[in-house]
ZAVEX-824175 format. One record per residue (C-alpha): x, y, z; residue in one letter; residue number from 1. Coordinates in Angstrom, 2 decimals. Layout:
N
<lumlum east="X" north="Y" up="Z" residu="a" num="NUM"/>
...
//
This chain:
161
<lumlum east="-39.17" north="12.10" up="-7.96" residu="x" num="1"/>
<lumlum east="-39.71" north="15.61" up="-8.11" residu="x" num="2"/>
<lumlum east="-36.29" north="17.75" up="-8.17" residu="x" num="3"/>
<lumlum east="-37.69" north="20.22" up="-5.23" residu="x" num="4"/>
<lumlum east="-36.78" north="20.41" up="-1.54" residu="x" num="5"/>
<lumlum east="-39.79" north="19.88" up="1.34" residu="x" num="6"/>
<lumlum east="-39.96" north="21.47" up="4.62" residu="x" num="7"/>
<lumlum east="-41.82" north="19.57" up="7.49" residu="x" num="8"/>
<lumlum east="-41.97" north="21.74" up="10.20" residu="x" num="9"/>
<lumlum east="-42.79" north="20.64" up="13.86" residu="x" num="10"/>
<lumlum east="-42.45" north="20.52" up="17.68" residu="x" num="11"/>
<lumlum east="-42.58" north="16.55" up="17.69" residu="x" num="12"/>
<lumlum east="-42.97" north="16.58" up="21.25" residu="x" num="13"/>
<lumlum east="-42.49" north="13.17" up="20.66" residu="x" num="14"/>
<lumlum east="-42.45" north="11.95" up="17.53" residu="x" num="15"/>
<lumlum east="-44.91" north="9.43" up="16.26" residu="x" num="16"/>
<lumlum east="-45.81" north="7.30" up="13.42" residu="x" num="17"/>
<lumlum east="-47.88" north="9.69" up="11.65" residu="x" num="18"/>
<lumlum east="-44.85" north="12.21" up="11.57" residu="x" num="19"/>
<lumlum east="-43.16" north="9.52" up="10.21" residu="x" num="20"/>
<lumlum east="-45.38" north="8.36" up="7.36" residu="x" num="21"/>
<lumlum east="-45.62" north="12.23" up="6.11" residu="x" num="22"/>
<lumlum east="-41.56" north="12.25" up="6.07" residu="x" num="23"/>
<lumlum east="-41.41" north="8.85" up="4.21" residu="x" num="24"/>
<lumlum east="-43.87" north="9.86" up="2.04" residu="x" num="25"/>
<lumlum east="-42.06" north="13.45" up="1.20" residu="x" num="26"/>
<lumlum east="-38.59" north="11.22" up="1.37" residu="x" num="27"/>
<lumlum east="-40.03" north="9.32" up="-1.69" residu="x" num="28"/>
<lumlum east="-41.57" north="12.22" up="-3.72" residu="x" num="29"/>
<lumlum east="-38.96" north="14.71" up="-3.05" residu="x" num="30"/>
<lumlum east="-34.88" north="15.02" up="-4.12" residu="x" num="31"/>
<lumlum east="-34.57" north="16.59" up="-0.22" residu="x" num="32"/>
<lumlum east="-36.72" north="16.74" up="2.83" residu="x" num="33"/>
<lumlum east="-35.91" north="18.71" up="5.92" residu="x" num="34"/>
<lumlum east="-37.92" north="17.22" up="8.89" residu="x" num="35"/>
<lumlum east="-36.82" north="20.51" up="11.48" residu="x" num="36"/>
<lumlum east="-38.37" north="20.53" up="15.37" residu="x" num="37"/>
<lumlum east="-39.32" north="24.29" up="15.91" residu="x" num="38"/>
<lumlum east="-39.28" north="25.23" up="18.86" residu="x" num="39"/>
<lumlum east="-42.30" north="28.06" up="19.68" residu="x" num="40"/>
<lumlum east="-41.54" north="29.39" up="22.96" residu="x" num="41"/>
<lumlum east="-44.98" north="30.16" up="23.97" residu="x" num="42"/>
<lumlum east="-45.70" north="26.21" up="23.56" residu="x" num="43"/>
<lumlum east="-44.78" north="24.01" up="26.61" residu="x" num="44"/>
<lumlum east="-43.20" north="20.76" up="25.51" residu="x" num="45"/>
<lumlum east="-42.91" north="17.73" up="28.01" residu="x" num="46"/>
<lumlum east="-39.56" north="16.54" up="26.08" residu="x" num="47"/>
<lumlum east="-36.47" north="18.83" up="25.66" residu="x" num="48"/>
<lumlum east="-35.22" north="20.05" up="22.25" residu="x" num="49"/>
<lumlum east="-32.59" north="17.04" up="22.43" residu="x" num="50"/>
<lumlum east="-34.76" north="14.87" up="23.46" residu="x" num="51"/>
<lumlum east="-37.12" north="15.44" up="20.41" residu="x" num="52"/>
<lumlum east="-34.37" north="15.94" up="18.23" residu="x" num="53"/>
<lumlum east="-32.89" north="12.65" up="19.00" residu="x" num="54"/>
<lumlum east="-36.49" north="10.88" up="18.75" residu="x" num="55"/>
<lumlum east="-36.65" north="12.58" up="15.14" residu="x" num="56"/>
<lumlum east="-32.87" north="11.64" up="14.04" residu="x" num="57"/>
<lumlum east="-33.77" north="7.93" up="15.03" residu="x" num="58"/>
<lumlum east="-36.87" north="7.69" up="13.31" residu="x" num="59"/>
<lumlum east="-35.69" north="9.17" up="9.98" residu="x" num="60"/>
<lumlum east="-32.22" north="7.81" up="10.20" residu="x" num="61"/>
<lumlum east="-32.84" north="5.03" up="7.08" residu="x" num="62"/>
<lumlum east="-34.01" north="8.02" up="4.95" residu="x" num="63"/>
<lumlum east="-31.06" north="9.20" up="2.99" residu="x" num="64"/>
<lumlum east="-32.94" north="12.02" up="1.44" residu="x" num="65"/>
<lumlum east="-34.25" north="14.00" up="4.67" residu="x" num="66"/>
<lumlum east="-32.22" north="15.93" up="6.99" residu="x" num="67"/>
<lumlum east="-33.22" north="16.55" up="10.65" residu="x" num="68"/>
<lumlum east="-32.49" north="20.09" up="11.88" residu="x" num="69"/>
<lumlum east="-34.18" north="22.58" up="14.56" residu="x" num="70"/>
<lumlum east="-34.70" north="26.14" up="14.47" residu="x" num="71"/>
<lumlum east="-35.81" north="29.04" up="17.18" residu="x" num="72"/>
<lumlum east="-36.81" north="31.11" up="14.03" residu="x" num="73"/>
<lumlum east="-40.19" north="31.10" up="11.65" residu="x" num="74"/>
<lumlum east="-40.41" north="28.67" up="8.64" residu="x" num="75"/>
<lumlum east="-40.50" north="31.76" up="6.41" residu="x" num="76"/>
<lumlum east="-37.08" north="32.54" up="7.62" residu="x" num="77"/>
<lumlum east="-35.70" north="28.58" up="7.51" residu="x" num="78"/>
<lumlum east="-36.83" north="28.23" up="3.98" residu="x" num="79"/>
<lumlum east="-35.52" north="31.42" up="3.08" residu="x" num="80"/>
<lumlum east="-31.92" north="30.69" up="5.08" residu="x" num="81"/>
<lumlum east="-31.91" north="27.03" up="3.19" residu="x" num="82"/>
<lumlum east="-33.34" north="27.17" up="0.01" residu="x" num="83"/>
<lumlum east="-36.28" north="24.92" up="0.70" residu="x" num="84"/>
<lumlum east="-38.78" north="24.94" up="-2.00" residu="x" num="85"/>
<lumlum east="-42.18" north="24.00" up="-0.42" residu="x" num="86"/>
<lumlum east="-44.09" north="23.50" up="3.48" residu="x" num="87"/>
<lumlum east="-45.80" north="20.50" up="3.50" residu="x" num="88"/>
<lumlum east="-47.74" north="19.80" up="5.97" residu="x" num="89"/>
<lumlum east="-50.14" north="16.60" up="6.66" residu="x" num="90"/>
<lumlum east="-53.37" north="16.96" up="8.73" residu="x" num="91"/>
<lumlum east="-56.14" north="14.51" up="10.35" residu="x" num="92"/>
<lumlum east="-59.24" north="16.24" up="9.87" residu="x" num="93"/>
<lumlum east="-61.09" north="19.19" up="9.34" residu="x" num="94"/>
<lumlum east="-59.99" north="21.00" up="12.35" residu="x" num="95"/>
<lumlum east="-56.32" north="20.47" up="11.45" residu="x" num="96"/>
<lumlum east="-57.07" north="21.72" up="8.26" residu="x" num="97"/>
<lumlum east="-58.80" north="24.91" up="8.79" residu="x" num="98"/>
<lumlum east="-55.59" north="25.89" up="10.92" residu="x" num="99"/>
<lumlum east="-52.82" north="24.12" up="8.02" residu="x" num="100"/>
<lumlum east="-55.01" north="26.56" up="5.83" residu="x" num="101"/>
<lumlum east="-54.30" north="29.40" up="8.20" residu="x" num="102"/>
<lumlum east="-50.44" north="28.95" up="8.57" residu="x" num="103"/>
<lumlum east="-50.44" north="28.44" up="4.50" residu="x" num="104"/>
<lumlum east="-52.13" north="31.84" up="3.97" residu="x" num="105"/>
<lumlum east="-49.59" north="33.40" up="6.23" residu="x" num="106"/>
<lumlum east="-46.44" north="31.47" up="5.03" residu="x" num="107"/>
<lumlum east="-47.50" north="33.10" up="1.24" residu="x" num="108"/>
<lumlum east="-48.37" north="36.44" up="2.35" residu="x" num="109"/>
<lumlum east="-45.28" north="36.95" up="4.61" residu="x" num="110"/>
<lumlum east="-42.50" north="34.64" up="2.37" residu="x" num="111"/>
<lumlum east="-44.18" north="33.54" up="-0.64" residu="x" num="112"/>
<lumlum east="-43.98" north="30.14" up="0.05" residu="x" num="113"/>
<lumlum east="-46.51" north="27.46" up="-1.02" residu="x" num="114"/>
<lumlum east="-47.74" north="24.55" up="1.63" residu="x" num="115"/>
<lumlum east="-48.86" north="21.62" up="0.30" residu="x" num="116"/>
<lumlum east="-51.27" north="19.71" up="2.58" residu="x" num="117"/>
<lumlum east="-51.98" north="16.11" up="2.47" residu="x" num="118"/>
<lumlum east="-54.13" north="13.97" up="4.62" residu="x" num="119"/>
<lumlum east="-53.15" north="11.42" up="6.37" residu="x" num="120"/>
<lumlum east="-54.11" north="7.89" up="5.87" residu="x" num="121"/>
<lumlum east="-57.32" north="6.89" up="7.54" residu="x" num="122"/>
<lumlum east="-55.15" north="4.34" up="9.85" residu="x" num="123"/>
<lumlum east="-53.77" north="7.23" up="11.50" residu="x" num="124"/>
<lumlum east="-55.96" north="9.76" up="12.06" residu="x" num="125"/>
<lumlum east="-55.92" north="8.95" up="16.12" residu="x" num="126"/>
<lumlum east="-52.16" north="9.28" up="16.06" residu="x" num="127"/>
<lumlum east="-51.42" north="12.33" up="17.84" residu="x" num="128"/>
<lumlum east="-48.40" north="13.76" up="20.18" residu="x" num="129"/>
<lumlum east="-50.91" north="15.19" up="22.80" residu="x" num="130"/>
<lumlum east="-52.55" north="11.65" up="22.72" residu="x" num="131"/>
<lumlum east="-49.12" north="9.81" up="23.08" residu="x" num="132"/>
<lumlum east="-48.13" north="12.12" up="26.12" residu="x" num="133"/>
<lumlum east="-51.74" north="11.57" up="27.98" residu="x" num="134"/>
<lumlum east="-50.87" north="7.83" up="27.59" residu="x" num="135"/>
<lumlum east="-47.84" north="8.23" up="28.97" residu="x" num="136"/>
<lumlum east="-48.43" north="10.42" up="31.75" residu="x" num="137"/>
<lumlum east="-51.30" north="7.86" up="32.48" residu="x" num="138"/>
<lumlum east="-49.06" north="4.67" up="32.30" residu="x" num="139"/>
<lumlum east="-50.39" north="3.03" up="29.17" residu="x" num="140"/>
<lumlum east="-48.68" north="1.54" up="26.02" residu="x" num="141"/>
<lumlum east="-47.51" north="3.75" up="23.40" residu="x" num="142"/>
<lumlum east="-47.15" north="1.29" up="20.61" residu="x" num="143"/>
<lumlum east="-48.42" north="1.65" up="17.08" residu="x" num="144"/>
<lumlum east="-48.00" north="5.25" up="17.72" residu="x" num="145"/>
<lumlum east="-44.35" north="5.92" up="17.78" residu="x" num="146"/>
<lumlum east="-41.89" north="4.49" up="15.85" residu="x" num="147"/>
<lumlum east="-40.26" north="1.30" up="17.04" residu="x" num="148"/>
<lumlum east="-36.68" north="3.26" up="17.30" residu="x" num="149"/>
<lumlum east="-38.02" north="5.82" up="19.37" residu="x" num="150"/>
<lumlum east="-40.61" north="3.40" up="21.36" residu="x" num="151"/>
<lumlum east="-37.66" north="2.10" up="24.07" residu="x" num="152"/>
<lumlum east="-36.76" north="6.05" up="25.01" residu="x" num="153"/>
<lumlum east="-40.18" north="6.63" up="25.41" residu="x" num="154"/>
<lumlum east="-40.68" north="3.62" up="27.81" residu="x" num="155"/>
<lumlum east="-38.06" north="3.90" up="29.41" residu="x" num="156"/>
<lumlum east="-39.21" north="7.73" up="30.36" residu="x" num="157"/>
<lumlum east="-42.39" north="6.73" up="31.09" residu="x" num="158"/>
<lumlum east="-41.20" north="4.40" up="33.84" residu="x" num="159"/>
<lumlum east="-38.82" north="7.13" up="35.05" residu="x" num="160"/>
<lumlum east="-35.46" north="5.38" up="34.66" residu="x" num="161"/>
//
């Protein structure tokens, strides 16, 4: 294990299974993750900061080594606040990547801070939020790409209770 700390910056709006296989992979190759929900107010987010917050907590409750957290700020200014070594940040394909790239360029030439990208495994490269929240806006099942501790809040949204 590496004695460095991670950040894993997001909106998780939800949370979903490829989220949580980049923070169990970080949870096992770093001494400290810190999964944080960002909130970007020029983004619109179907769940509420508490909402995703408490989708994130549950997911990464078993992992001893990550902390959940939010922030209004930038990552520059987190890392900086914290003491959080590295961004790492996972991506699906070469779209994702050209903007990962983008944010890493900025995050070194603003705060000197290195991103480390990895892909994700090949499983879940359909695993996104925006697809999660089209199938539930349109009624249809959700699992396999949510976590199974987050999968009952998100049905139980879906059918409005």
């Amino acid at each position: 294990m590496k004695d460095a700390s991670v950040l894993i910056p997001g909106s998780y709006d939800p949370v979903t299974v490829g989220h949580l296989d980049l923070i169990r992979r970080a949870a096992a190759e770093y001494r400290e993750v810190y999964a944080v929900v960002f909130v970007n107010p020029k983004k619109h987010c179907l769940f509420s900061l508490s909402e995703r917050m408490r989708m994130l907590t549950l997911a990464a409750e078993d992992l001893e080594n990550v902390l959940v957290s939010e922030s209004d700020g930038l990552v520059i200014d987190y890392m900086r606040d914290h003491g959080v070594d590295y961004i790492l940040k996972g991506y699906r394909g070469e779209e994702d990547l050209r903007w990962e790239r983008e944010q890493a360029a900025w995050n070194s030439a603003h705060g000197g801070y290195e991103t480390i990208l990895l892909p994700c495994s090949e499983a879940l490269r359909a695993v996104s939020s925006t697809e999660v929240r089209r199938r539930l806006a349109a009624g249809e099942d959700i699992c396999g790409l949510v976590p199974e501790k987050v999968l009952p809040l998100l049905q139980k949204r879906q059918k409005g209770n």
